[in-house]
N, C-alpha and C positions, 0 to 999 in steps of 0.2 A: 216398353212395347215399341217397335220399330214404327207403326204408325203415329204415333205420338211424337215421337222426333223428328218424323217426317214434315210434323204436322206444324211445330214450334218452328224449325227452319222455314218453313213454306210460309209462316206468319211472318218471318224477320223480312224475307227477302224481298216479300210482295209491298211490306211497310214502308221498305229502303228505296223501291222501286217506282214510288209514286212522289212525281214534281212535286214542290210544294206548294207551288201556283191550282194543282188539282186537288189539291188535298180539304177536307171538307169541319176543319177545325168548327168554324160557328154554327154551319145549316143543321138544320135537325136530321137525325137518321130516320129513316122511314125502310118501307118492305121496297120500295122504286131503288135506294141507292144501290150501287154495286158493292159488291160482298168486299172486294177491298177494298174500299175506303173504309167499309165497318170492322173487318179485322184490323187497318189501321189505328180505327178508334179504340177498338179493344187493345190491343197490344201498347196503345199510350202509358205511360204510368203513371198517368192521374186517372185513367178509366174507371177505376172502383175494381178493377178485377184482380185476381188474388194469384198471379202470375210468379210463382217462383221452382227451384230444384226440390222437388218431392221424391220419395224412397217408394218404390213399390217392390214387392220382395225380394230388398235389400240391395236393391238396383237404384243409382240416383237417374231420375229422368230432368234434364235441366231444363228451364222455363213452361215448366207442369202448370196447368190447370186443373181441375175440377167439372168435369160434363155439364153437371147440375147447376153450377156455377153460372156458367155460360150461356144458357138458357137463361136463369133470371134475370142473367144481364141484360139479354136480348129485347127480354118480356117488359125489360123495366126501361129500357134505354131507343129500341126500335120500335115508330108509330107504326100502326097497323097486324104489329106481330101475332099472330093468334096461338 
């Protein structure tokens, strides 16, 4: 789906995009941080998220997640998430 590769691009470039000096490796994520410093957390590859090239009707979509996924990440990983 075109939004889905929109959507992995828009992850890489927003991750590449951020100084390192901003970047939020130790502090805890909360509902307050900005959305990219948390997709840069997500898109780490220690995050626990299951980031890789999935087949969806016989289409590979490269650096796929899982919706569902993403959520528990959230729920599990971002304070105040409800």
């Amino acid at each position: 789906s075109p939004s889905m590769s929109t959507m992995t691009s828009t992850s890489s470039s927003i991750t590449s995009s951020i100084p390192e000096s901003e970047r939020y490796d130790e502090m805890p994520l909360s509902i307050n941080t900005d959305m990219s410093s948390i997709v840069k957390v997500m898109a780490s590859p220690d995050s626990g998220l299951d980031i890789r090239d999935r087949m969806w009707l016989k289409i590979t979509i490269p650096n796929a997640f899982i919706g569902s996924d993403v959520v528990d990440w959230l729920h599990t990983h971002v304070e105040g998430f409800n």
